[in-house]
C-alpha positions in Angstrom: -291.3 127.9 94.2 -294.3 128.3 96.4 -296.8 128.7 93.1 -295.2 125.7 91.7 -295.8 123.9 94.5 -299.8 125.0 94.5 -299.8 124.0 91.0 -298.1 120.7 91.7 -300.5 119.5 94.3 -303.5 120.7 92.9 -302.4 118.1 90.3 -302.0 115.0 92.3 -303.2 112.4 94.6 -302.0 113.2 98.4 -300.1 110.0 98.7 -298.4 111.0 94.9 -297.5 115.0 96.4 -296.0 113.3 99.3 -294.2 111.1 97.0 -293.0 114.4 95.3 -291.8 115.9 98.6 -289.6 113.4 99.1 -288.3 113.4 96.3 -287.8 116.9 96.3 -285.7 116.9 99.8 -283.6 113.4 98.1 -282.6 115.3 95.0 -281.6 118.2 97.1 -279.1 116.1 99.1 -278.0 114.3 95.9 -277.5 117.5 94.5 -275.6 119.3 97.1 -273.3 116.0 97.4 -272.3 116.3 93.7 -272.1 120.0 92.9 -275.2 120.4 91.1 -277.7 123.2 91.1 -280.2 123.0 94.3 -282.8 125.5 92.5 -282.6 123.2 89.5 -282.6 120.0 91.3 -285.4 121.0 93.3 -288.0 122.4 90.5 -286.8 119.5 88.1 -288.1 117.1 91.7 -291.1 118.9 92.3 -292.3 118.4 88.5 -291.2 115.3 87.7 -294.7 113.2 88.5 -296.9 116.0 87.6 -298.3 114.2 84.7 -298.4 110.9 86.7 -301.8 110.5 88.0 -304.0 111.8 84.8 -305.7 109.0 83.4 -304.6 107.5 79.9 -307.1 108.9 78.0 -306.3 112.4 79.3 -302.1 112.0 79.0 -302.5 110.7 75.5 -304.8 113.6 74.5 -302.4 115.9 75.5 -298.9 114.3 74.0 -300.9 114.1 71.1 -302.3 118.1 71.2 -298.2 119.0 72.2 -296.8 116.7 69.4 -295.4 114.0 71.5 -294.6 111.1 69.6 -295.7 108.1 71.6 -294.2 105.1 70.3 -295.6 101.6 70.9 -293.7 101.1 73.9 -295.6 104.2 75.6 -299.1 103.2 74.0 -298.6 99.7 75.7 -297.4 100.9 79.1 -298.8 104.6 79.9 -296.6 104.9 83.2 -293.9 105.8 80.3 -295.5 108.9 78.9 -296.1 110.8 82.2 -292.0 111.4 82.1 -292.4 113.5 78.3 -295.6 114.8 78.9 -294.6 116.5 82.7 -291.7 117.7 80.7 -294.2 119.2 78.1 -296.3 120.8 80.8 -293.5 121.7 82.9 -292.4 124.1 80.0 -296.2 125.1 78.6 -298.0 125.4 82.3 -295.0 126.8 84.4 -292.6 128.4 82.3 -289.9 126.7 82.6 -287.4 127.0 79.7 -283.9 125.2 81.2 -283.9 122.0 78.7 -281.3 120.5 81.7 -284.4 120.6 83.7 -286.9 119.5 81.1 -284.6 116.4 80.7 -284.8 115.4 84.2 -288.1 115.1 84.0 -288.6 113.8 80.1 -286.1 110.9 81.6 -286.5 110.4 84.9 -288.1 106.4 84.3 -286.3 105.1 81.7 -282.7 107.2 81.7 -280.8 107.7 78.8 -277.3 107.4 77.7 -275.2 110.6 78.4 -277.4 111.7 81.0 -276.4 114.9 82.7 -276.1 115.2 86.7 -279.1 116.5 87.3 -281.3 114.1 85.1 -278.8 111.0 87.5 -280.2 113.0 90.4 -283.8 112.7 89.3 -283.8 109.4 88.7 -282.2 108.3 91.7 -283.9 110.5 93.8 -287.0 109.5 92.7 -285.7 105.6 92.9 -284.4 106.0 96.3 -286.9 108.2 98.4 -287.7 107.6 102.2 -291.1 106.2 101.5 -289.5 103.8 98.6 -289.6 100.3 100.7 -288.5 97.2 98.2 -285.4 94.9 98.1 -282.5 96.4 96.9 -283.3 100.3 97.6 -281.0 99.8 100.3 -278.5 99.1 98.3 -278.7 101.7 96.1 -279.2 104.1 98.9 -275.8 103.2 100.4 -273.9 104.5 96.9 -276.4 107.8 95.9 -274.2 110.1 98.0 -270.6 108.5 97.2 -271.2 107.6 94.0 -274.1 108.2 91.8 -273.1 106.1 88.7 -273.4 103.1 90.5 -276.6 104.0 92.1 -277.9 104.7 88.9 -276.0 101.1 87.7 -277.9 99.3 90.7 -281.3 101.2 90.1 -281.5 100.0 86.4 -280.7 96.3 87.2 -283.0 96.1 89.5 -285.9 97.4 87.2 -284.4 95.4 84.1 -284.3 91.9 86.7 -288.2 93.2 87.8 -289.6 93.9 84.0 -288.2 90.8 83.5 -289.5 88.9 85.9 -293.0 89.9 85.0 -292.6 89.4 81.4 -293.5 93.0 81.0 -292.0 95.6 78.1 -289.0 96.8 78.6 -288.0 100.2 76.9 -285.2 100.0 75.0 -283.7 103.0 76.4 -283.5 101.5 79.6 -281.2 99.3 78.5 -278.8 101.1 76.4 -278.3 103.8 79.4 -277.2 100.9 81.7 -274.8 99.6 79.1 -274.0 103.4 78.3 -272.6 103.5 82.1 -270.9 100.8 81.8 -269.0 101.2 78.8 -268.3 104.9 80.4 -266.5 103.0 83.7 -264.7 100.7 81.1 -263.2 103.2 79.4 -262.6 105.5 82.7 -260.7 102.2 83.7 -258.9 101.8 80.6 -260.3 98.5 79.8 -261.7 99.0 76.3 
């Protein structure tokens, strides 16, 4: 863990490796509150920006050298492809070969439908750290430990409500794993 964690920060602005630490001692709670694997939880946290702060030029370079599509939605808003592309590196640079891991990180900022615990640990983790200060984290703070469905449920609104707001794109997938969540507590409920 400590090498990853050299290779990690070597990768990243301070304030973005501090970002990471948080994250990494978040998912570890969230993970210990819902049965999932700490060692996964943690290396899944501690990779899951390390793409985040190369420039555009550089990330596409390199989804394009690995074979990552990038679709329009990711050529039009970059912040999308560090999620693939620290998945990519995550399995080329440090060897890891758990593709539950490598989907915590490939979809830790836009989710998908059947997501596994640890990728719902990821992403609220990384929604919900100590240094996150916005309105609403609170909220979703308050249901990460009890119940992490509804955490996620409260994490996407709030990003669908703020794309929105800013007339910015909104990936697709976003919005299918919210109503994915849904439909799965409708049908938990009987209410089909």
């Amino acid at each position: 863990m400590a090498s990853l964690q050299r290779w990690v920060q070597a990768r990243l602005s301070p304030s973005r490796y501090a970002h990471t630490s948080r994250v990494v001692r978040t998912a570890r709670e969230i993970a210990d509150a819902f049965g999932v694997k700490a060692e996964e939880a943690e290396v899944a946290a501690l990779l899951h920006d390390c793409a985040r702060d190369m420039s555009r030029q550089v990330q596409l370079r390199l989804a394009e050298g690995f074979g990552i599509v990038i679709s329009d939605m990711e050529l039009y808003n970059p912040v999308l492809l560090h999620a693939p592309l620290g998945a990519e590196l995550a399995r080329r640079e440090c060897g890891v070969h758990r593709e539950s891991v490598l989907n915590a990180i490939r979809f830790h900022t836009t989710g998908r439908p059947g997501m596994s615990l640890l990728e719902k640990v990821i992403f609220v983790a990384d929604y919900i750290e100590p240094g996150r200060d916005f309105p609403g984290v609170e909220r979703v703070r308050e249901s990460a430990l009890v119940d992490l469905d509804e955490a996620m449920l409260r994490a996407l609104d709030q990003t669908i409500a703020y794309v929105l707001e800013r007339a910015q794109l909104l990936h697709p997938i976003t919005l299918e794993t919210r109503n994915d969540l849904i439909l799965r507590r409708l049908k938990r409920e009987g209410c089909e």
